[in-house]
C-alpha positions as CSV (number, residue, x, y, z in Angstrom):
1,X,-21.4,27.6,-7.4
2,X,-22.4,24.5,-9.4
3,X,-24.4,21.8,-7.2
4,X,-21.2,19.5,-8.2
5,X,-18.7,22.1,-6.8
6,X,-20.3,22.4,-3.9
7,X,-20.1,18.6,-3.3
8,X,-16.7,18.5,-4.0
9,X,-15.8,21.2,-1.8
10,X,-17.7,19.4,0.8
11,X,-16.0,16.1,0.0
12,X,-12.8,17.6,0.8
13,X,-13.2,19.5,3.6
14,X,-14.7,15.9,4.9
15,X,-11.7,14.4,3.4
16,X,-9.3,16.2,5.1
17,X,-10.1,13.8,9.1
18,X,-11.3,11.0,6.9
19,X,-8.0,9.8,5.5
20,X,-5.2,11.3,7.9
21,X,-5.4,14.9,7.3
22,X,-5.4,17.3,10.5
23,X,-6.9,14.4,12.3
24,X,-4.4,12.2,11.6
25,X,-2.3,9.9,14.6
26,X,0.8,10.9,16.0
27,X,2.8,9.1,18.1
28,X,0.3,6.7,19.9
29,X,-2.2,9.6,19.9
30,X,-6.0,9.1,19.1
31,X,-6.9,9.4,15.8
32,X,-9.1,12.3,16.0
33,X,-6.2,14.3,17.6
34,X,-4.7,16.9,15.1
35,X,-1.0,17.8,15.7
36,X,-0.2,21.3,15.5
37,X,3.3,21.2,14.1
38,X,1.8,18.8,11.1
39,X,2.0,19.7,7.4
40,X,0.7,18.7,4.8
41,X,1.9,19.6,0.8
42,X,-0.1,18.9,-1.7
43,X,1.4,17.3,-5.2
44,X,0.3,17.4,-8.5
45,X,-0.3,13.6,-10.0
46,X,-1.1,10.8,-7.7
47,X,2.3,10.1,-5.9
48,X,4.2,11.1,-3.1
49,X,8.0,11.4,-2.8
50,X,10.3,9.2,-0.8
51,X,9.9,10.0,2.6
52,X,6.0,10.6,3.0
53,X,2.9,9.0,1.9
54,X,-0.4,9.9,0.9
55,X,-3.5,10.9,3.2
56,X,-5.9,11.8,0.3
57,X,-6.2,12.1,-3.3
58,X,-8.6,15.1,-4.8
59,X,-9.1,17.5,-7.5
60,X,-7.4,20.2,-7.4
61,X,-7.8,23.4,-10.3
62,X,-3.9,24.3,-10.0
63,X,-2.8,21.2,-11.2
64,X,-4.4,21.4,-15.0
65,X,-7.3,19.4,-16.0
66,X,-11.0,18.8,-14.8
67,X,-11.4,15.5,-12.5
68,X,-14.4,13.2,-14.4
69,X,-13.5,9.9,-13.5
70,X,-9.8,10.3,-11.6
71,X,-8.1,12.8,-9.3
72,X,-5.2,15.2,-10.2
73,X,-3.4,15.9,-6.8
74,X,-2.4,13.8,-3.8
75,X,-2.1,15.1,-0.2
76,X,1.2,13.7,1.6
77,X,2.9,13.7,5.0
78,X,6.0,12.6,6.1
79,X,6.7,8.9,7.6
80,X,7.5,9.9,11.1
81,X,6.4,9.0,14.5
82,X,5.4,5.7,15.8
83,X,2.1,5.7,13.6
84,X,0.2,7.5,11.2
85,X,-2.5,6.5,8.2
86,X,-2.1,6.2,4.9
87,X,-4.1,6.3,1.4
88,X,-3.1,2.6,-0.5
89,X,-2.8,-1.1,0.9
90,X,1.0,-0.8,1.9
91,X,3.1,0.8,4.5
92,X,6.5,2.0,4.0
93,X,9.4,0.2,5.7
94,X,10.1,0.1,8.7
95,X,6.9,0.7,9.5
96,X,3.7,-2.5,8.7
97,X,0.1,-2.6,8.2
98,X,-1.8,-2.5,11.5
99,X,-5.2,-2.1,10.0
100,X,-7.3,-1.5,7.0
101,X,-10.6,0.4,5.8
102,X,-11.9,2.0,2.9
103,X,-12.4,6.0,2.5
104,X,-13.5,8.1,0.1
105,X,-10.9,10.3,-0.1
106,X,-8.5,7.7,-0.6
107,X,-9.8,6.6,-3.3
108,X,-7.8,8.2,-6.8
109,X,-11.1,7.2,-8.7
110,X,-14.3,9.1,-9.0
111,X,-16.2,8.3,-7.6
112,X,-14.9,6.5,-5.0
113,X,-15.3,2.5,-5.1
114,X,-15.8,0.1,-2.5
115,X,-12.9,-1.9,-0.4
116,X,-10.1,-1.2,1.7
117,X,-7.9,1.7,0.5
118,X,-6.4,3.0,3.7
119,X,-4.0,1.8,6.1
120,X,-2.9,2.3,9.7
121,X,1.3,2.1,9.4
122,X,2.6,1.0,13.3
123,X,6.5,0.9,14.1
């Protein structure tokens, strides 16, 4: 495997705490806690449908062309419970911004750029 693949596959297995993957918060839980009933589905393009938001953006072979400078796919979740994290600057309604910080996998550009890009979305 190419030194680059190798870093990318590391990036997302990192990516997958860093920005609300298994790690993400559930109902009031820490933030390290991963939720057993959680899943996660994995788009092509860089939005989510109504009803869920994203937890990271990456590169993924099944959705067409190589990543240089942007990603392909976006990880989502569904808006439920009385918090959870999101990639972007924005929560969804009802829910409101809590707190913000910048991740790498939330960023959609490669590679990733400084400045808040994640949010925690509280009821």
């Amino acid at each position: 495997m190419s030194r680059l693949g190798i870093l990318l596959a590391g990036a997302l297995a990192l990516g997958l705490t860093a920005c609300g993957g298994p790690g993400q918060a559930e109902d009031g839980a820490e933030p390290g806690m991963a939720s057993a009933q959680q899943e996660l589905t994995q788009y092509c393009g860089l939005n989510c449908p109504s009803g869920q938001h994203p937890t990271a953006y990456l590169c993924s072979s099944s959705c067409g062309s190589f990543c240089t400078n942007t990603n392909n796919a976006v990880q989502c979740d569904n808006n439920t419970g009385s918090s959870f994290t999101s990639c972007g600057t924005t929560c969804p309604s009802p829910y409101r911004v809590t707190s913000t910080y910048g991740s790498y996998n939330c960023s959609k550009i490669i590679p990733y750029l400084t400045g808040n890009n994640t949010v925690i979305c509280t009821l």
